[in-house]
C-alpha positions, 0 to 999 in steps of 0.5 A: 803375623797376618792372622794375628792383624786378622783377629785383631781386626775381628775381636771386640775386646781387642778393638781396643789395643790402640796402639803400639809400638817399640825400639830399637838404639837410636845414635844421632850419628848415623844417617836415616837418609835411607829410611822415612817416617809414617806417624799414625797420629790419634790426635786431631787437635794436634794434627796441623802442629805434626804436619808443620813440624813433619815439613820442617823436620824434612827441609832440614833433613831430607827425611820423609816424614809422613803424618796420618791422622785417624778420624776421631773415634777411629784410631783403632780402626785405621791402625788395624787396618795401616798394619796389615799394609806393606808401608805400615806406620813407623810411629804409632800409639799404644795408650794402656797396659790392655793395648800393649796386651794387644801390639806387643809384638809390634813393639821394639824395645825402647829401653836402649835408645838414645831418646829413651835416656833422655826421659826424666821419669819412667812413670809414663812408661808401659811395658810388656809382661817380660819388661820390654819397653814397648810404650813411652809417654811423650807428654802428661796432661790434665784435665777438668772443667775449662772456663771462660772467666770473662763470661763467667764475670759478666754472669757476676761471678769469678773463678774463686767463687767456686770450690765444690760441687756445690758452688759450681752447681750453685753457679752453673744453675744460676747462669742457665736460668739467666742464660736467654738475658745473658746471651750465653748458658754454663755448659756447652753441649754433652754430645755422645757420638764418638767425637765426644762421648770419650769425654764422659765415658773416659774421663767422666767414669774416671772419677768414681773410679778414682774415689771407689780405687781410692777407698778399695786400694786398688793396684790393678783393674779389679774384676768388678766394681761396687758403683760407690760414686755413681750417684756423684757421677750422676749429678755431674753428667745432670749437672751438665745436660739440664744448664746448657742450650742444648737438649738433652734428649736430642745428645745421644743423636750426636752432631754437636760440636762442644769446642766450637760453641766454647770458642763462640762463646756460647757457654762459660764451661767446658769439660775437656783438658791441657790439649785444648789450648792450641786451639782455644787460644786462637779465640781467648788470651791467656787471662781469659782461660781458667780450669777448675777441677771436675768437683765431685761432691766427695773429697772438694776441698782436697781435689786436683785436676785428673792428671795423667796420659794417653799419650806414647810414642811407639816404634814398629818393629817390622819396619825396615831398620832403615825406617825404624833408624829413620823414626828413632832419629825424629824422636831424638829431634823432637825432644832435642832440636828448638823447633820440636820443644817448641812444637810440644811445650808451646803450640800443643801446650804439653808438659813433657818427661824430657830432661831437655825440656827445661827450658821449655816449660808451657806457660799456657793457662791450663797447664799452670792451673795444674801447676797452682793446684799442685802447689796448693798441695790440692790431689791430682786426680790419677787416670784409671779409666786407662786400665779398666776398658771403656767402650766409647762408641753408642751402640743402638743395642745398648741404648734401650736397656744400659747396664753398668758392666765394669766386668760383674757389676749389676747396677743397672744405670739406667736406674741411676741415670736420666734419659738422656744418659741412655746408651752410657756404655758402661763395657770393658772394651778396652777402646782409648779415647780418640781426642 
């Protein structure tokens, strides 16, 4: 076990199982009072809505339940290292069928457990190669381009102005030549530390992969990609560095904070997603929040927002049976009890694969725009950049000659980007992101 955490630790490729996890059966009846909770938790955003929930769930139990949350950009790290402790993480995550490769011998099958009958879908699951249950998605979310329509009508415009790539650009140029009388640009910064980068490296990428599987009719990750849509990756990453504030060849130094200058109403967009709105809700209400797909210059008219998850709930097998009942049992809280459906629907603005959810469906802005886009019969966006492996992290030896490496692709992206896209880390190192 130990050398398996110790390779682990020390494989590039492996860095980026993220997660893992499992179960075993869970019954409401019997009692955890034994065991106790740890949740290594990989969301930042979501970290004071766990924290309140751990305290509220503990007063009415008497459970422990214990929330950790990595650093952004270092779940990997923190969860190799919480694994090789005595008192490991009970809950943790394994994001893609790349990790489960990695965990799944810390993973307990989920299948027969009283949580896992309360899914209303099997979509969201990951299994191992022999069908163990070992992943359960908790939530699926979308994203694209947030806006905020109250600028973007001072600037003249409104959301229904802009229905293609070419429209957007159109808008997003006109508002950064305006931008100093204005008082505000179109986009805020791009930033490419591992805070950040994940935005453009993930679910940036993810769109000519979805375009290119599309055409080739992909069921898996392929061995290679032919870069069909790297052109229309360019433009939108073009599009976003030269209409903001910011300096574009100051972004590969990091340091820059795009929800922050969105929230002080710096810029009218924002590529992030569904998990925003937590915390831009403290700033905007709900009629000043819009979120319009990441319009790619293929297939306009037709697009959707990208929906998918990242997000799974897996349980430790080599915790003690006291502790993996004690797990189970908060599962089955969350997706039972008021305080945690509210927590999910409401405070982190999830749409959950819980039949107990019906009554708990978010109202938040961004959630229904995905909703609206459905029923316009528009195309999700699917999430591809969960199978093929992505390195977010800028490493100074890829910064002087970055090469597109989805396994043998030889296109130099250096030759298809602008300076500011040096360092892009186009390498299958199956690292989630970290939002």
């Amino acid at each position: 076990m130990r050398r398996k955490l110790f390779s682990v630790a020390l494989c590039a490729t492996m860095v980026a199982g993220l997660f893992a996890g499992c179960g075993n059966s869970s019954s409401s009846d019997k009692s955890s009072a034994k065991g106790s909770v740890y949740w290594l938790n990989f969301k930042p955003e979501a970290d004071e809505a766990l924290q309140d929930i751990a305290k509220t769930y503990e007063k009415e139990k008497g459970v422990k339940v214990k929330v950790v949350t990595a650093a952004s950009g270092n779940y990997n790290s923190t969860l190799t290292s919480e694994m090789g402790k005595s008192a490991a993480p009970t809950l943790f995550v394994v994001g893609n069928q790349a990790a489960v490769k990695t965990w799944d011998d810390y993973c307990i099958d989920l299948k027969d457990t009283d949580v896992y009958k309360e899914l209303s879908t099997e979509s969201f699951n990951l299994t191992d190669a022999d069908g163990k249950v070992c992943s359960r998605g908790d939530c699926y979310e979308s994203y694209g381009i947030i806006v905020n329509k109250k600028l973007l009508k001072e600037a003249g415009y409104e959301v229904t102005d802009i229905k293609d790539f070419a429209s957007l650009k159109s808008v997003a140029e006109d508002i950064h030549k305006r931008a100093d009388k204005l008082g505000f640009d179109a986009f805020t910064s791009s930033g490419m530390d591992d805070s950040s980068s994940w935005r453009f490296t993930g679910h940036l990428a993810n769109m000519p992969l979805f375009y290119e599987g599309r055409d080739e009719g992909w069921t898996e990750a392929p061995s290679e990609i032919k870069g069909t849509y790297l052109d229309n990756y360019k433009n939108v990453w073009d599009l976003y560095i030269n209409n903001s504030k910011y300096d574009k060849n100051s972004l590969a130094t990091g340091g820059y904070d795009a929800e922050a200058e969105f929230k002080n109403g710096e810029a009218v967009f924002f590529q992030n997603g569904t998990w925003e709105y937590a915390e831009l809700s403290k700033t905007y209400g709900d009629d000043e929040m819009a979120m319009i797909p990441i319009y790619f210059g293929v297939d306009d008219e037709n697009e959707g927002l990208a929906t998918g998850t990242e997000n799974y709930w897996c349980v430790n097998k080599n915790a003690s049976e006291e502790d993996i009942q004690a797990t189970l049992d908060f599962l089955q809280w969350v997706v039972e009890s008021d305080e945690g459906r509210d927590m999910l629907a409401n405070t982190m603005g999830f749409v959950t694969p819980f039949t107990t959810f019906e009554d708990y469906l978010p109202s938040n802005p961004l959630v229904q725009a995905n909703e609206e886009y459905n029923k316009a019969g528009k195309t999700p966006v699917s999430w591809n950049f969960t199978t093929i492996r992505i390195l977010p992290p800028w490493r100074p030896s890829e910064r002087k000659s970055p090469t597109c490496r989805f396994s043998n692709c030889n296109r130099k992206v250096s030759e298809r980007s602008s300076s500011a896209m040096t360092g892009m880390p186009w390498k299958p190192s199956s690292v989630q992101r970290n939002d």
